[in-house]
MARKOLFI-706041 format. One record per residue (C-alpha): x, y, z; residue number from 1; chain. Coordinates in pm, whole numbers, always signed. Example, Ala and Ser with C-alpha at 12.3 -4.5 7.8 and 13.67 -1.06 7.14 Angstrom:
% residues 2
> X, Y, Z, seq, mol
> +1230, -450, +780, 1, A
> +1367, -106, +714, 2, A
***
This chain:
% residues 163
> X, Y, Z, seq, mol
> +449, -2254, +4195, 1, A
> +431, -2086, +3863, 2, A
> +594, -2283, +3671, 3, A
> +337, -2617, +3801, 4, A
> +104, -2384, +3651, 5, A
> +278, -2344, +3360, 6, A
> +298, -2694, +3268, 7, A
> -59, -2770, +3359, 8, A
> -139, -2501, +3112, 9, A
> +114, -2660, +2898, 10, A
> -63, -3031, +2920, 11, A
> -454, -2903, +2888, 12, A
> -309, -2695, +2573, 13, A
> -175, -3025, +2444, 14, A
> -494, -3224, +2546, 15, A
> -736, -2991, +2347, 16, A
> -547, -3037, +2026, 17, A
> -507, -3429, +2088, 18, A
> -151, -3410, +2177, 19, A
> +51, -3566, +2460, 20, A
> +345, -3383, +2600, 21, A
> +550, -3587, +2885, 22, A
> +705, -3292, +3057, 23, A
> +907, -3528, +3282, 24, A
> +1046, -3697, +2956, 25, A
> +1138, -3375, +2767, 26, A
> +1351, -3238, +3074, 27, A
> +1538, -3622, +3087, 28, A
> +1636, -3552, +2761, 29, A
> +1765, -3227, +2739, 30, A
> +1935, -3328, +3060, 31, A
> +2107, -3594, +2870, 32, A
> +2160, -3356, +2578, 33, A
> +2314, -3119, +2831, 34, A
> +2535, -3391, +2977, 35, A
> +2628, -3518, +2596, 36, A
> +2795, -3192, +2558, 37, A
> +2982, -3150, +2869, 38, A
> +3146, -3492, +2776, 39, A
> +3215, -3398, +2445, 40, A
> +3335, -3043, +2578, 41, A
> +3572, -3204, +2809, 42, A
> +3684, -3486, +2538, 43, A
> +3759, -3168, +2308, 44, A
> +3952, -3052, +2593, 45, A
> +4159, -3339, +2663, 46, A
> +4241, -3354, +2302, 47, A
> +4299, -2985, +2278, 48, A
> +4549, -3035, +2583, 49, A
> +4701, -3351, +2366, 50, A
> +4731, -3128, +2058, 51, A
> +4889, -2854, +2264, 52, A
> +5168, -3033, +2392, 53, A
> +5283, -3210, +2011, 54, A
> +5237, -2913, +1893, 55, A
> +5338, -2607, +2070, 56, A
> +5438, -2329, +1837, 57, A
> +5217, -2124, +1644, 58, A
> +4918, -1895, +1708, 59, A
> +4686, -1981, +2042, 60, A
> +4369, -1998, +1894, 61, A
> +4531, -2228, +1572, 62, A
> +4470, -2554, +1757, 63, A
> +4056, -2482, +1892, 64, A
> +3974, -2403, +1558, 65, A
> +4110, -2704, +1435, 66, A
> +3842, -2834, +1686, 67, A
> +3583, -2640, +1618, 68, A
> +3611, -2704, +1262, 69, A
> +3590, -3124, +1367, 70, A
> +3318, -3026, +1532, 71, A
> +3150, -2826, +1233, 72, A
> +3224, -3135, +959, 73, A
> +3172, -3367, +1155, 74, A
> +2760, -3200, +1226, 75, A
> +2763, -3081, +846, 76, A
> +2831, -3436, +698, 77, A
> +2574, -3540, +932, 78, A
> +2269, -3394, +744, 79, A
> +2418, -3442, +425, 80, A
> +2558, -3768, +421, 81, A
> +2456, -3981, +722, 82, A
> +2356, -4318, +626, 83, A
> +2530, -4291, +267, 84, A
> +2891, -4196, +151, 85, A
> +3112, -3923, +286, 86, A
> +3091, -3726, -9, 87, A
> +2704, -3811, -72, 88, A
> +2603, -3474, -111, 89, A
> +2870, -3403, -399, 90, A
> +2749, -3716, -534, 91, A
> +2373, -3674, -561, 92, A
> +2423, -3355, -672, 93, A
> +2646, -3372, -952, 94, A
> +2447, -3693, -1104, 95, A
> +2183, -3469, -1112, 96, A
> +2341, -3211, -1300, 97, A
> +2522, -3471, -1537, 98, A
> +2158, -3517, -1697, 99, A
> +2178, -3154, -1809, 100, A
> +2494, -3141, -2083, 101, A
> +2576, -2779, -2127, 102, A
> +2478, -2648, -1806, 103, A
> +2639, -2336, -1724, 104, A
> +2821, -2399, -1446, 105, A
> +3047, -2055, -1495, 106, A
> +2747, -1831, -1465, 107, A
> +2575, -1685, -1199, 108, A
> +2280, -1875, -1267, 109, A
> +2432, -2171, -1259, 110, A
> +2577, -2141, -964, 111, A
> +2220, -2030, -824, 112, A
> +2090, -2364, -936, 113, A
> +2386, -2566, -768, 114, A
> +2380, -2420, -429, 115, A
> +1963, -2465, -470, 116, A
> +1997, -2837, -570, 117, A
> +2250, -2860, -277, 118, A
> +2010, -2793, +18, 119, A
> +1725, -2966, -182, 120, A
> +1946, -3251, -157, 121, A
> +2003, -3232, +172, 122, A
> +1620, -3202, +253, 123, A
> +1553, -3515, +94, 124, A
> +1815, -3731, +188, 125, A
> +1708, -3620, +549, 126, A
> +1356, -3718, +467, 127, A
> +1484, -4027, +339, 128, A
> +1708, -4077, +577, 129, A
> +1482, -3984, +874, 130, A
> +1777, -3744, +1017, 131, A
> +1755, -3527, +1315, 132, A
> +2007, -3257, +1186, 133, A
> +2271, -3112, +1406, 134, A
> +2330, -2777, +1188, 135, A
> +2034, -2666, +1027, 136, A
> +1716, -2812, +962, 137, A
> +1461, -2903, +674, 138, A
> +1232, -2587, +743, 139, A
> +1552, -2355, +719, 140, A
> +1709, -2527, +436, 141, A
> +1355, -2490, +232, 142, A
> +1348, -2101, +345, 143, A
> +1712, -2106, +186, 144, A
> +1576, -2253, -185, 145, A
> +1283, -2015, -160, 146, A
> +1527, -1767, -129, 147, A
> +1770, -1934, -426, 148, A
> +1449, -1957, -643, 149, A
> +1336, -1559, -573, 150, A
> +1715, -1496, -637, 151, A
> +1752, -1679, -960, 152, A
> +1394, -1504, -1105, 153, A
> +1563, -1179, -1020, 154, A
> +1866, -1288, -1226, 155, A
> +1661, -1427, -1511, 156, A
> +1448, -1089, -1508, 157, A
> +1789, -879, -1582, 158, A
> +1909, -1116, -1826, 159, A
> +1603, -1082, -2041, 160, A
> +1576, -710, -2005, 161, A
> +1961, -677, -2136, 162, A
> +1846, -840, -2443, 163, A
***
């Protein structure tokens, strides 16, 4: 009962700011979401399993990280490369930092303004891209530069107050 009032609440929320919300849609797909990653979590099994018996000595856990680590690159090089090259992200990155000669890589700064270019990147090739990411998303990745950029002022203010 509560939670038919819930959604009506839900849809006459949605309806006084112009937007639709097809409750019976959203719960079809996070059921097939849900049912995506029991297959996957069984397939990870079964390979697991596979990997278990070609390769039985060593520590227990060895083997599900090597999973879980699949798993991990396989979601990463989804936001940063999907559509484009494996290595895209490398790529974009360091063409953009081959228009600065002298840039210095070696100092903290520099490495400031690489990881910063790095999610930037990754924000616009999603945008370009139109990528639902796995890992993290474009709001998150922008909190991460605002951070780099509040970082890197920080850095700038002691190197000018050394001098």
């Amino acid at each position: 009962m509560a939670t038919s009032r819930k959604r009506k609440e839900r849809r006459a929320a949605a309806a006084s700011h112009g937007t639709q919300i097809d409750l019976p849609n959203v719960a079809n797909g996070r059921a097939q979401q849900a049912n995506e990653a029991s297959e996957t979590r069984s397939l990870e099994q079964a390979g697991l399993d596979k990997l278990r018996v070609l390769y039985p000595n060593g520590h227990p856990r060895f083997l599900q990280l090597l999973i879980e680590e699949a798993r991990l690159h396989h979601n990463k090089n989804h936001d940063y490369a999907k559509g484009g090259p494996v290595f895209g992200n490398f790529e974009r990155v360091a063409a953009i930092l081959r228009l600065y000669p002298g840039f210095p890589y070696d100092t903290r700064e520099g490495v400031n303004v690489t990881y910063l270019l790095k999610q930037l990147d990754c924000i616009l090739w999603g945008m370009c891209q139109r990528i639902e990411y796995k890992v993290e998303g474009a709001g998150p990745r922008a909190g991460d530069i605002s951070v780099y950029v509040k970082l890197l002022r920080l850095m700038f203010e002691e190197l000018e107050a050394a001098v």
